[in-house]
Structure formats: C-alpha cells, structure tokens
VMD Tcl script that draws the C-alpha trace (Angstrom):
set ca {
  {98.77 127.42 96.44}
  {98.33 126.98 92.72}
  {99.70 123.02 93.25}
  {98.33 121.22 95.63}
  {101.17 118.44 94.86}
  {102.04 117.42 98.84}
  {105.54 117.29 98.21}
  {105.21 120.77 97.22}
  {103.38 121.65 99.95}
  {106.34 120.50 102.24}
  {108.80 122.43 100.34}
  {107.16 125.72 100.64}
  {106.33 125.07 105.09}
  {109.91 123.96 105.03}
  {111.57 126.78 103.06}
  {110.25 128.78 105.48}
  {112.62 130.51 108.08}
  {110.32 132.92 110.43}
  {107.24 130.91 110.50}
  {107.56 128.06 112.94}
  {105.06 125.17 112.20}
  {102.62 124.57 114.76}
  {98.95 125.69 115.63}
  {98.48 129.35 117.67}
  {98.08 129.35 120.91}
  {98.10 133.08 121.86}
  {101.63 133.15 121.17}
  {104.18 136.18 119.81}
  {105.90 134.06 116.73}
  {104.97 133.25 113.77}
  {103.03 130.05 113.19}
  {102.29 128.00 109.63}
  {100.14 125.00 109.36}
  {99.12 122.54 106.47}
  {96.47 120.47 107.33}
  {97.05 118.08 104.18}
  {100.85 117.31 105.79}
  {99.40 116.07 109.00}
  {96.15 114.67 108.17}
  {96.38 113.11 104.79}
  {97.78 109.77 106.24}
  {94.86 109.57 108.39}
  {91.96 111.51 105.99}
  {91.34 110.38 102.23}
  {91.26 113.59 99.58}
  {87.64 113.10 99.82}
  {87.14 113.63 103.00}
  {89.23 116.96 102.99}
  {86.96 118.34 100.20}
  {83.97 116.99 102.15}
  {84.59 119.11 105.37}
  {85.51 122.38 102.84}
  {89.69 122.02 102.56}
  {91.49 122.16 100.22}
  {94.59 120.34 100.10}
  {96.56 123.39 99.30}
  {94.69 125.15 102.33}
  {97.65 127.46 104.87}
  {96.96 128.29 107.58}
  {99.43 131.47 109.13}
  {99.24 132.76 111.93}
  {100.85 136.30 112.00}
  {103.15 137.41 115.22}
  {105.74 139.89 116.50}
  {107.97 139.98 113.35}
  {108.61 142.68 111.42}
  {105.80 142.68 108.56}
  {108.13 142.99 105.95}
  {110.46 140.51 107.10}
  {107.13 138.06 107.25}
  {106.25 139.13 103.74}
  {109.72 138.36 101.93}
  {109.80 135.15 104.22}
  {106.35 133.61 102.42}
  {107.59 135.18 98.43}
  {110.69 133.34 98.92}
  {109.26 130.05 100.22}
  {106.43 130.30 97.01}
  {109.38 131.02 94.29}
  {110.53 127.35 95.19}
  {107.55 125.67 94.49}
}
mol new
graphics top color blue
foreach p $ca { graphics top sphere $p radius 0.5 }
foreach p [lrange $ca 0 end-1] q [lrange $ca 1 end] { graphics top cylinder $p $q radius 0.2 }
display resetview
C-alpha cells in the first residue's frame, strides 16, 4: 500500500467483501490480514521495521473464489484509499 496511514489500512481490510479477516488455517475462503491493525497497540513502529514489516505489509491468503471475483474484490477496496 502506497499509505501506510492505519486508518487507511482499515478502510481498505474493511471495504473488502470476499476476503474474511483472519490468519489461514488450511481453509477454502479467502483470508486478509494486517499485522499493523492488530499489533500496533502492542508493538512501537520501530519494532515493526526492526523484525522486516512494514506497516502497510497484507497478508492474503487466496481460496475457492472465483479469481476474478478475488481480483475486482482487492481494486475496489484500493480505489477507496
């Protein structure tokens, strides 16, 4: 993401309507997950670019959906931010 603004950040996971947020656990949906929304309360900035992440890092995990369906999903989510 071009800015890393965390409010921005939120928009963009919660614009999304096929990716469910969560962490992958072998499982057929669609999963999204921003480290800087769940850890930044607990982790400085610092620390984030100390271990390698970004704040703007994403991570998707891809599932079941139909590809395009997944694809227009994550270009309308980033045209809000």
């Amino acid at each position: 993401m071009k800015d890393y603004q965390i409010e921005n950040i939120k928009s963009f996971v919660n614009s999304l309507k096929l990716f469910k947020i969560g962490v992958s656990w072998g499982g057929h949906e669609s999963l999204i997950l921003a480290p800087a929304i769940g850890y930044l309360k607990e982790l400085p900035p610092e620390q984030f670019k100390a271990m390698g992440i970004s704040l703007g890092t994403i991570r998707i995990s891809v599932g079941l959906e139909n590809k395009e369906d997944l694809v227009n999903d994550l270009d309308e989510a980033l045209k809000l931010i």
